[in-house]
C-alpha positions, 0 to 999 in steps of 0.5 A: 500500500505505501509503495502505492502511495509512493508511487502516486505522490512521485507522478504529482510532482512529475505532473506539477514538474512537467506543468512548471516546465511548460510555464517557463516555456511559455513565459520564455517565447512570449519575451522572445516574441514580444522583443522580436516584435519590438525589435522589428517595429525599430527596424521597420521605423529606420527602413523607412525613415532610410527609405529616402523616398524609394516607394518601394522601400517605403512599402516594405518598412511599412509591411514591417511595421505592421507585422510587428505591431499585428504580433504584439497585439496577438502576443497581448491577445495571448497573455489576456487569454492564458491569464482568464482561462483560469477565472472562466474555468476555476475547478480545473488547475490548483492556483500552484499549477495556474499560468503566471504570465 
């Protein structure tokens, strides 16, 4: 019976290990993404103040700005998501288990 018990108690702490583990992971590509997005804003702005009135560079720095400004919104989409999840769903993840982005 104690081996049993042993045995239960050392895959809830390979779950919560597991679950933590994906919690990082997620917290590490959300600060990924949102610094690439912002990096890619910066560069966007300096093609296009660089551009010196080629329309054709003027249309790729603008594209490059709003693809960054579109994955910061979705990257903030994402985090307002993984943060409510746990309010419309409260019974399904001990707030230990809980995202903390």
């Amino acid at each position: 019976m104690k081996l049993t018990y042993l045995a239960i108690e050392s895959l809830d702490k390979l779950q919560k290990q597991i679950v933590d583990s994906a919690n990082d992971i997620g917290q590490l590509l959300l600060y990924l993404g949102g610094g690439l997005a912002v990096l890619f804003l910066i560069i966007g702005g300096i093609r296009y103040i660089v551009a010196a009135g080629n329309e054709e560079q003027i249309k790729a720095a603008k594209n490059t700005i709003i693809y960054a400004i579109v994955g910061l919104i979705l990257i903030v989409i994402s985090i307002v998501i993984v943060n409510t999840l746990p309010a419309i769903f409260p019974n399904t993840m001990p707030p230990s288990e809980q995202p903390k982005f």
